[in-house]
Structure formats: structure tokens, C-alpha cells
Biopython code that builds the backbone (N, CA, C, O; Angstrom):
import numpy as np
from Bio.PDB.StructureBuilder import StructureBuilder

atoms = [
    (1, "UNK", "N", (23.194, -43.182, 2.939)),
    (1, "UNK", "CA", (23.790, -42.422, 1.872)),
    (1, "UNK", "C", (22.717, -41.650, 1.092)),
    (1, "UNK", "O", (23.037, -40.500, 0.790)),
    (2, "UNK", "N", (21.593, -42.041, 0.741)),
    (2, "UNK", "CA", (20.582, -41.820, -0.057)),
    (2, "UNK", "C", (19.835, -40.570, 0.845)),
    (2, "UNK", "O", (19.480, -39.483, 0.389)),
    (3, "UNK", "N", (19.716, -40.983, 2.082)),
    (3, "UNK", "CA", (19.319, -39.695, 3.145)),
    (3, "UNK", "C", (19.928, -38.605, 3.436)),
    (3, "UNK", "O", (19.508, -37.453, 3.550)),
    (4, "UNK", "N", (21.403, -39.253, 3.596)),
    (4, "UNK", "CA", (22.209, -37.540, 3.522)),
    (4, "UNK", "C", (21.952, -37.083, 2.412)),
    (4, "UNK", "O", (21.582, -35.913, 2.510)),
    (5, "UNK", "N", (21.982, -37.659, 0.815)),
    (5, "UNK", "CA", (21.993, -36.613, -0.205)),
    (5, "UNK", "C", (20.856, -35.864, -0.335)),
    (5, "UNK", "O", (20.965, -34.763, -0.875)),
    (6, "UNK", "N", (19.403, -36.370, 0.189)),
    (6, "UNK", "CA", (18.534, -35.860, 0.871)),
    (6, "UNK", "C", (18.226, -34.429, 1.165)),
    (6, "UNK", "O", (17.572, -33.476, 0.742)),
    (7, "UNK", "N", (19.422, -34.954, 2.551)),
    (7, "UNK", "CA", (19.624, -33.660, 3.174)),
    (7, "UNK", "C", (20.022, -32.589, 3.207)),
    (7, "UNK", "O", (19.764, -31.548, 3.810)),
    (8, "UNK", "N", (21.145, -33.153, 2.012)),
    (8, "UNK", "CA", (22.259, -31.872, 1.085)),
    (8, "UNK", "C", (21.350, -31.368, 0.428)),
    (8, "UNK", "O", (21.737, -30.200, 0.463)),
    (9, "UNK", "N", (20.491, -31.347, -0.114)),
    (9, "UNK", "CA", (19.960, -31.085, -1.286)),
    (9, "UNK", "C", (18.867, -30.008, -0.495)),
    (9, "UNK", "O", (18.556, -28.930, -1.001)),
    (10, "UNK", "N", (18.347, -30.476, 0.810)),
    (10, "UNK", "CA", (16.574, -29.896, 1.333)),
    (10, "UNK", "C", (17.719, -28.520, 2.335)),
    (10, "UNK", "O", (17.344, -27.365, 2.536)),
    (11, "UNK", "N", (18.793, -28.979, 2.698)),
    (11, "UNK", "CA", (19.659, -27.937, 3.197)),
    (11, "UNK", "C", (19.912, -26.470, 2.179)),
    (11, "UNK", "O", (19.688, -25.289, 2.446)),
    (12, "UNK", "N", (20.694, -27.377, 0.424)),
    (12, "UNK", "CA", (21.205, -26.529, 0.148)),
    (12, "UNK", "C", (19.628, -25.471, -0.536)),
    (12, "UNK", "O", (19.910, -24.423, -1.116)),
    (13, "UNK", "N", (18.718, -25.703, -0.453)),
    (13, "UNK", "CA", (17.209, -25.223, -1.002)),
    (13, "UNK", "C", (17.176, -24.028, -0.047)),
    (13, "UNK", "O", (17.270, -22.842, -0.363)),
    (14, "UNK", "N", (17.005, -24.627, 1.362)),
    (14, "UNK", "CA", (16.830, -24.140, 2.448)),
    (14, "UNK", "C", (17.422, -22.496, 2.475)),
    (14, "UNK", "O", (16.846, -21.433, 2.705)),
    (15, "UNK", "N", (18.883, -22.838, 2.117)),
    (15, "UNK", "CA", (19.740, -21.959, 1.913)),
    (15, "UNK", "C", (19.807, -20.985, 1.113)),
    (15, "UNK", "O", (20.206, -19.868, 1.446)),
    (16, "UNK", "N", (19.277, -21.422, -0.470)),
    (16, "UNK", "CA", (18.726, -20.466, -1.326)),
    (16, "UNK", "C", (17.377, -19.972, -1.162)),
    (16, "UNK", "O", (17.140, -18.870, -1.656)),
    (17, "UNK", "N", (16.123, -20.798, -0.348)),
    (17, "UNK", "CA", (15.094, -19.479, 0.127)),
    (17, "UNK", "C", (15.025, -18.304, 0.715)),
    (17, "UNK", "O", (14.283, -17.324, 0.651)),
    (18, "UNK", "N", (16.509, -18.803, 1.646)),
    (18, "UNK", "CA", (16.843, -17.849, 2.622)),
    (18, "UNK", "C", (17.610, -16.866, 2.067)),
    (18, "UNK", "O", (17.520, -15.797, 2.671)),
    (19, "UNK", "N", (18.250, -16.868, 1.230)),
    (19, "UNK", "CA", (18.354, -15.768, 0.810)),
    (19, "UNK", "C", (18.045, -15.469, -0.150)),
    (19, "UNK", "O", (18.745, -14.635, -0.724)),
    (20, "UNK", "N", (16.684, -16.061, -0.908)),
    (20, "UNK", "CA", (15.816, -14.859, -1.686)),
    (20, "UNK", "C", (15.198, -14.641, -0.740)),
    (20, "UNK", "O", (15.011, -13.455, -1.015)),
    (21, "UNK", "N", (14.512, -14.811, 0.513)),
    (21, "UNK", "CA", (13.787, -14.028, 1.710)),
    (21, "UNK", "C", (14.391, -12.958, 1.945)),
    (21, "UNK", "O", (13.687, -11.958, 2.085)),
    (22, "UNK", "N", (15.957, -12.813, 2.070)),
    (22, "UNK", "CA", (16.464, -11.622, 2.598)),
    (22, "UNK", "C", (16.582, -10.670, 1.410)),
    (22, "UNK", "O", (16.621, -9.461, 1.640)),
    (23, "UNK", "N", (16.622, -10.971, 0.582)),
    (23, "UNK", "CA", (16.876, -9.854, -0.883)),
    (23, "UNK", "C", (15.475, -9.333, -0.982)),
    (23, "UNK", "O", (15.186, -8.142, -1.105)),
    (24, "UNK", "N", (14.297, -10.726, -0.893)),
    (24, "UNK", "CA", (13.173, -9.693, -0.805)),
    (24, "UNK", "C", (12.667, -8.664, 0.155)),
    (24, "UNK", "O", (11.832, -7.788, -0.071)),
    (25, "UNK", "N", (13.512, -8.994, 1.606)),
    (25, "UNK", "CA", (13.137, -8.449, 2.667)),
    (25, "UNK", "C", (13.434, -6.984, 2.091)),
    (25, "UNK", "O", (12.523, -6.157, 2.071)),
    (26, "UNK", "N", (14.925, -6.616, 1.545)),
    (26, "UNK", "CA", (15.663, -5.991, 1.466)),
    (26, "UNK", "C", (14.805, -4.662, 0.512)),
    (26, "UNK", "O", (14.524, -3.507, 0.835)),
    (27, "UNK", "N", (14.571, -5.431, -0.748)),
    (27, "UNK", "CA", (13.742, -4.854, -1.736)),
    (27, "UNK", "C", (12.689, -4.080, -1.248)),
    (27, "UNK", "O", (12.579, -2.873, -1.464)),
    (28, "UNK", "N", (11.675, -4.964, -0.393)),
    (28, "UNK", "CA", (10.453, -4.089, 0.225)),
    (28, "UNK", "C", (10.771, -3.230, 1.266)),
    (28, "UNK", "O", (9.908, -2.635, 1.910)),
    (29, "UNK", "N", (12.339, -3.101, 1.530)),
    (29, "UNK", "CA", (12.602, -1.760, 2.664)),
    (29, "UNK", "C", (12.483, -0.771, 1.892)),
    (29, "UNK", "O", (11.671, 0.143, 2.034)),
    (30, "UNK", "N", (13.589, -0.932, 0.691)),
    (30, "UNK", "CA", (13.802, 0.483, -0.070)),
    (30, "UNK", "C", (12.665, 0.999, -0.861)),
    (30, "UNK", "O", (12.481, 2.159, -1.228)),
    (31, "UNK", "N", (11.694, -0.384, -1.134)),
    (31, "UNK", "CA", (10.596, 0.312, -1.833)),
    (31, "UNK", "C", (9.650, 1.099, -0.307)),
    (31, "UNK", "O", (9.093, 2.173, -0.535)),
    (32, "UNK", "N", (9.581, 0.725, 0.604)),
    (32, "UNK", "CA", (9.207, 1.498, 1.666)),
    (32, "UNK", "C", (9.566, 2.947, 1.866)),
    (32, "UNK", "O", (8.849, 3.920, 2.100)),
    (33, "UNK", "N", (11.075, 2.814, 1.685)),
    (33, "UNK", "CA", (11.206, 4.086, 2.154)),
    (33, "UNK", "C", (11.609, 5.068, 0.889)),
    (33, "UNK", "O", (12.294, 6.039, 1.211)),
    (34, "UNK", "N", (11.270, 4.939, -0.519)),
    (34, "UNK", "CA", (10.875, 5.545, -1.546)),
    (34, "UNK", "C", (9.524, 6.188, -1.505)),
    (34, "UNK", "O", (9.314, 7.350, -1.853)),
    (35, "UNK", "N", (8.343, 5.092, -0.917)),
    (35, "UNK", "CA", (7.566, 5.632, -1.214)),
    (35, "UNK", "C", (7.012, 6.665, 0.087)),
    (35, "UNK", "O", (5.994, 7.342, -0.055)),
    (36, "UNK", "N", (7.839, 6.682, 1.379)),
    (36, "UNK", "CA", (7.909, 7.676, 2.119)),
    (36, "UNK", "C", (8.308, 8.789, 1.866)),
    (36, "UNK", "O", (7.920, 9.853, 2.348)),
    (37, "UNK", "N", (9.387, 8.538, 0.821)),
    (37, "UNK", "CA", (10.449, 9.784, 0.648)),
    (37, "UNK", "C", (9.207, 10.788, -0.396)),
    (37, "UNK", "O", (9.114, 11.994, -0.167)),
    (38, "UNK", "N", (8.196, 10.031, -1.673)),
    (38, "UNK", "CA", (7.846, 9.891, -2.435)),
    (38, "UNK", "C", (6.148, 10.729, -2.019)),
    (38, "UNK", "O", (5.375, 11.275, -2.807)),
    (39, "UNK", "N", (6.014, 10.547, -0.519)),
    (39, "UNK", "CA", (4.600, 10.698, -0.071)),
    (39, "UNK", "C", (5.083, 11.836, 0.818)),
    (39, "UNK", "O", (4.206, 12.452, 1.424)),
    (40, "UNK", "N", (6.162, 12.150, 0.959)),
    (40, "UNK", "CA", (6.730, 13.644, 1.633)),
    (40, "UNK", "C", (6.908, 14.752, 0.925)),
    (40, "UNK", "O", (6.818, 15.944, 1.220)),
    (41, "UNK", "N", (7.183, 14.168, -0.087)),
    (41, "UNK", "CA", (6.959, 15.233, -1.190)),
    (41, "UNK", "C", (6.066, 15.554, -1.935)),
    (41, "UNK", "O", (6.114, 16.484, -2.739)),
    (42, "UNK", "N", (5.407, 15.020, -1.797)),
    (42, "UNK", "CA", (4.238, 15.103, -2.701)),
    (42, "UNK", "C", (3.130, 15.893, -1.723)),
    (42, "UNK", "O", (2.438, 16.802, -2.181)),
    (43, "UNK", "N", (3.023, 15.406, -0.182)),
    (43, "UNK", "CA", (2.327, 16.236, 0.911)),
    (43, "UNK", "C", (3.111, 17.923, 0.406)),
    (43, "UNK", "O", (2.814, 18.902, -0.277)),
    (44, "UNK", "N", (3.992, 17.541, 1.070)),
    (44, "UNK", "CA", (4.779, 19.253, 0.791)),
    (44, "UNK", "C", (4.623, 20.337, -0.645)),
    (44, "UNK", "O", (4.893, 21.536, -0.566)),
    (45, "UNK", "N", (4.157, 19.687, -1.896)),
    (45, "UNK", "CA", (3.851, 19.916, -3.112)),
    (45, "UNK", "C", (2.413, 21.132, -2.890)),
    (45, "UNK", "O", (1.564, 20.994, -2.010)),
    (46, "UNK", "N", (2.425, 21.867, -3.544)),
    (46, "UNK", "CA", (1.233, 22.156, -3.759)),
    (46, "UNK", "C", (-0.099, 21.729, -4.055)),
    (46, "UNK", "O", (-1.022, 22.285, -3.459)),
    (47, "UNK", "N", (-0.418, 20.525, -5.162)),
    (47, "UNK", "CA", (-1.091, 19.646, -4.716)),
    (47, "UNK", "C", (-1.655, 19.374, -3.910)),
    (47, "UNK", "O", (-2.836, 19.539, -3.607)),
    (48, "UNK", "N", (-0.311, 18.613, -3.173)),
    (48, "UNK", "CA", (-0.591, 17.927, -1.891)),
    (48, "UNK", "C", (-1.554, 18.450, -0.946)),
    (48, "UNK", "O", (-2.411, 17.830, -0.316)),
    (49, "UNK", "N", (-1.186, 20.135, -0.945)),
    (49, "UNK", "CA", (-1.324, 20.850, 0.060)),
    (49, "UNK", "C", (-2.735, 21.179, -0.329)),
    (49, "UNK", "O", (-3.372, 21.230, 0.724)),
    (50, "UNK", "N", (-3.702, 21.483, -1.582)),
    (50, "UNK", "CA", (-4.964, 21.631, -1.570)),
    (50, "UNK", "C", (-5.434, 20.372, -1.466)),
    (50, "UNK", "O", (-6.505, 20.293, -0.865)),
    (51, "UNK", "N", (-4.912, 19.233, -1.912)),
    (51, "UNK", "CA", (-6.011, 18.474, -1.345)),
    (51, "UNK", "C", (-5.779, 17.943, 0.208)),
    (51, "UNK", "O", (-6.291, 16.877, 0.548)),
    (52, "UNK", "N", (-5.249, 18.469, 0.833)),
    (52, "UNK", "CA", (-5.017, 18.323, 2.101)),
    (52, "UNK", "C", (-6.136, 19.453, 2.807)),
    (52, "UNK", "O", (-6.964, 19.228, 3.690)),
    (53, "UNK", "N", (-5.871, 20.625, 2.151)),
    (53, "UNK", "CA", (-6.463, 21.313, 2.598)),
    (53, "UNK", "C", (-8.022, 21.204, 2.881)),
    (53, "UNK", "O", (-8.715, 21.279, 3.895)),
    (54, "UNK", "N", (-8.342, 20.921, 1.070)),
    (54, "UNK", "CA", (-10.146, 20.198, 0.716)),
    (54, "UNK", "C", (-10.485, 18.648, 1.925)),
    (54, "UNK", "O", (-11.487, 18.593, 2.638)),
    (55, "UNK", "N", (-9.793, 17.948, 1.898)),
    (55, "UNK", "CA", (-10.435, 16.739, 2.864)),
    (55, "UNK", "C", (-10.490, 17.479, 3.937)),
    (55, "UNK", "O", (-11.579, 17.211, 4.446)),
    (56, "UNK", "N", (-9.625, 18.728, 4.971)),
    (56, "UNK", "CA", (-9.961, 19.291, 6.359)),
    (56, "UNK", "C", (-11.236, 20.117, 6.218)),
    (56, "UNK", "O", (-11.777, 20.628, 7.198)),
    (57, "UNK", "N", (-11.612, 20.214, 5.215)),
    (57, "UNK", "CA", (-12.731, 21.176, 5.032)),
    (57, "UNK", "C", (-13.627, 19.792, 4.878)),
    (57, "UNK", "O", (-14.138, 19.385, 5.921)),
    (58, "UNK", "N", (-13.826, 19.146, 3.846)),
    (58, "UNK", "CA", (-14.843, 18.266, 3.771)),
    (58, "UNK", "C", (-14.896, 17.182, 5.267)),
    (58, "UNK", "O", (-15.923, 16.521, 5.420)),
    (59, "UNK", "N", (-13.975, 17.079, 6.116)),
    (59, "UNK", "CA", (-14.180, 16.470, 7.394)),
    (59, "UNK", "C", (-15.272, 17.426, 8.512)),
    (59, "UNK", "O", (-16.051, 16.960, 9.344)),
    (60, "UNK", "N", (-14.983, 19.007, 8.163)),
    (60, "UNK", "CA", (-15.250, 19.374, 8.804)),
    (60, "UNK", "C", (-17.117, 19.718, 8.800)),
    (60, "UNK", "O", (-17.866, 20.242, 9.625)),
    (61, "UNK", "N", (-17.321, 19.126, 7.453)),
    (61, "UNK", "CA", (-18.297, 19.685, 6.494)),
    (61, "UNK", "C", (-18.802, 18.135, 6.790)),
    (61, "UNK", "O", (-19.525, 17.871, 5.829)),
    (62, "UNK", "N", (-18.770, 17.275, 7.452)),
    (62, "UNK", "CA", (-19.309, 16.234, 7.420)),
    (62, "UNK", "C", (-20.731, 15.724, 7.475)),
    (62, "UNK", "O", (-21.524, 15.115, 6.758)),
    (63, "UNK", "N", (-20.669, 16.258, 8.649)),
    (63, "UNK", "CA", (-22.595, 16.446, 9.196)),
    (63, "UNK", "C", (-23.380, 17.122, 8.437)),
    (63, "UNK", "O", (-24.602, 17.003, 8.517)),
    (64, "UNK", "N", (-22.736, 17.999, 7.517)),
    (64, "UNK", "CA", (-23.690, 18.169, 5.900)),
    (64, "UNK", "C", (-24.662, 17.221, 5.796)),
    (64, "UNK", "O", (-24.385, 16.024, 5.870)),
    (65, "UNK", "N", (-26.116, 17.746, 5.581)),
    (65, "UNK", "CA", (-26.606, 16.838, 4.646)),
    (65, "UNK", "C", (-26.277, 16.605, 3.189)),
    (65, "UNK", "O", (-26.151, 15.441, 2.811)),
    (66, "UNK", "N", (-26.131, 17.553, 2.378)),
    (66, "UNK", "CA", (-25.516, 17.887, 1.323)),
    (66, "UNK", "C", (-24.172, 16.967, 1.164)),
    (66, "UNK", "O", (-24.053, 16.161, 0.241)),
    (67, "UNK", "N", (-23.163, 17.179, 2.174)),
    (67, "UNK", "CA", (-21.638, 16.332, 1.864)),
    (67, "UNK", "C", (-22.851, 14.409, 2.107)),
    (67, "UNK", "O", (-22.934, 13.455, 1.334)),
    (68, "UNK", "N", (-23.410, 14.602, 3.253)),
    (68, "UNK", "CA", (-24.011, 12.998, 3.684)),
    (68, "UNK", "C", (-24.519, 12.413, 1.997)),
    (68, "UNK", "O", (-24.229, 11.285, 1.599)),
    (69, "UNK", "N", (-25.205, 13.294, 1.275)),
    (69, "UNK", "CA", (-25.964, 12.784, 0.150)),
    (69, "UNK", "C", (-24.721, 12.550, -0.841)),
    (69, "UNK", "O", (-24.680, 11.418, -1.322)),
    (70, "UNK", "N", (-23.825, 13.329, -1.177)),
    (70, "UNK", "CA", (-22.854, 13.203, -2.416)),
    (70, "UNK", "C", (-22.090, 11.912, -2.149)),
    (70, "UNK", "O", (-21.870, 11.098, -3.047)),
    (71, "UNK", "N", (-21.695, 11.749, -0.900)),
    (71, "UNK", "CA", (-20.779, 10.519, -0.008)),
    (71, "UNK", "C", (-21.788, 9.076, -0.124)),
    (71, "UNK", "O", (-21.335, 7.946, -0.308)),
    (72, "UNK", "N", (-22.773, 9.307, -0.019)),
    (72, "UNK", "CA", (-23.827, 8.469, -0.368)),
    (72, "UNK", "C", (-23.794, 7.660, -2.035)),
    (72, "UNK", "O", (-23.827, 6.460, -2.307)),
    (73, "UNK", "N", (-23.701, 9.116, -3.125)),
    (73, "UNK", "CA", (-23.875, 8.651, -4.097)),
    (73, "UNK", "C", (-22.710, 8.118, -5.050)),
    (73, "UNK", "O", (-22.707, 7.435, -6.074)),
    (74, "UNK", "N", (-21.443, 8.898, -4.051)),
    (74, "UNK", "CA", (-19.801, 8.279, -5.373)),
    (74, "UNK", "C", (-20.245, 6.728, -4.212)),
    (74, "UNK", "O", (-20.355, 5.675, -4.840)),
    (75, "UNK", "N", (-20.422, 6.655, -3.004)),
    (75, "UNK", "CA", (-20.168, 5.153, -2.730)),
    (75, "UNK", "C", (-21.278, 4.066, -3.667)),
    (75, "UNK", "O", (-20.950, 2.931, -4.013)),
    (76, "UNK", "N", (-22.369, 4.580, -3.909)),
    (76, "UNK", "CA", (-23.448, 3.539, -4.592)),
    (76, "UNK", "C", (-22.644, 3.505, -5.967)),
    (76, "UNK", "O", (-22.904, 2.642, -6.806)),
    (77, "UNK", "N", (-21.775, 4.357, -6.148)),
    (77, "UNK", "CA", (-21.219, 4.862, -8.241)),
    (77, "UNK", "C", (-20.364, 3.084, -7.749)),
    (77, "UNK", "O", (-20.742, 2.072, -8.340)),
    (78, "UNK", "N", (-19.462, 3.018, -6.854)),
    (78, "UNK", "CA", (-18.099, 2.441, -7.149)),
    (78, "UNK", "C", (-18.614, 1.209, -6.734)),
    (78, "UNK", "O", (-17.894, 0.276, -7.088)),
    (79, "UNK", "N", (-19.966, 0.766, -5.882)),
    (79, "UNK", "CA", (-20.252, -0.407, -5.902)),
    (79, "UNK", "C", (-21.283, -0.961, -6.792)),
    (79, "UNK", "O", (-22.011, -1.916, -6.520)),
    (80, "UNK", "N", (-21.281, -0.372, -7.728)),
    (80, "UNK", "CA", (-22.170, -0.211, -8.904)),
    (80, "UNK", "C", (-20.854, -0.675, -9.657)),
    (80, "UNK", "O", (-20.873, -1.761, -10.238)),
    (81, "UNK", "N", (-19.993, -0.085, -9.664)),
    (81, "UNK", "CA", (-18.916, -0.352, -10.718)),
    (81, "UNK", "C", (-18.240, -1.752, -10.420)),
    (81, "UNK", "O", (-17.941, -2.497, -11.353)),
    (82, "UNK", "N", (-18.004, -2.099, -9.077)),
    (82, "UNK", "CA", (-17.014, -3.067, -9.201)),
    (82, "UNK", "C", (-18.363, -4.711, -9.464)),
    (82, "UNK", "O", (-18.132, -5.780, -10.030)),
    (83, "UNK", "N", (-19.620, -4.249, -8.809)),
    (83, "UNK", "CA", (-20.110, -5.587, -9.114)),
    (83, "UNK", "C", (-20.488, -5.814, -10.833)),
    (83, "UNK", "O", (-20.185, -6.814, -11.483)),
    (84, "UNK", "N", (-21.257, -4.550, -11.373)),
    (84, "UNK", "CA", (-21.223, -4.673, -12.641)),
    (84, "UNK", "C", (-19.840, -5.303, -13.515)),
    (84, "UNK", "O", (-19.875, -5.394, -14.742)),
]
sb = StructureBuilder()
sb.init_structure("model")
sb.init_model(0)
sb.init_chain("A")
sb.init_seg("    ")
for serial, (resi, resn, name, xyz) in enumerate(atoms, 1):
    if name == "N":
        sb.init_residue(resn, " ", resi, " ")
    sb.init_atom(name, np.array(xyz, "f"), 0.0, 1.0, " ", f" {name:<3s}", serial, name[0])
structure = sb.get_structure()
């Protein structure tokens, strides 16, 4: 008797993880596909579109020594920042 109520109990748990698992499943779809909807527009934006434009130029600009030294120095800035 003491084991079934046990079991009622680790069942009925069981039952409520499972479906906060699925509500959360649910949640992180739509936040998925917000922030698709959210990152399509924003590409398509003007914005979007120069700095899309500036990283194809700075990729292309890579082998710079000039881009090599600046890339050099924001990376020493931000590990400067996070250990400080």
C-alpha cells in the first residue's frame, strides 16, 4: 500500500515534468522562430545590409597587415576586459 502511493505520487510528478518539458519545448520553438523571423529582417534592413556589406569587405581585406594589427588589438581590448 505504502509503495503504490509511492508510485502514484513519482507517476503523477513524472507527468507534470512532462509536461512542463513540452510547454518548454514549445516556448523555445516560437522563440526560435521569432528570432528567425527577427534576423530576416533585420539582414534585409538597411543596417543589416552595410554591415553585411563592411564584414565582405573586411573578409576580403584580411591578409591586411593593417586589418591583422587592429584584429590583434580589439582581441587583446576584450581579453583585457573580461579578465580584469
Amino acid at each position: 500500500m505504502l509503495i503504490q502511493r509511492l508510485l502514484t505520487k513519482q507517476q503523477q510528478k513524472l507527468t507534470e515534468l512532462t509536461a512542463q518539458s513540452q510547454l518548454e519545448q514549445q516556448l523555445l520553438l516560437i522563440r526560435k522562430q521569432q528570432l528567425s523571423e527577427a534576423s530576416l529582417s533585420f539582414i534585409g534592413s538597411t543596417p543589416g545590409l552595410m554591415l553585411s556589406f563592411c564584414a565582405g569587405c573586411l573578409f576580403q581585406l584580411r591578409h591586411n597587415s593593417a586589418v591583422k594589427m587592429m584584429r590583434s588589438l580589439v582581441g587583446f581590448r576584450w581579453i583585457t576586459r573580461l579578465i580584469g
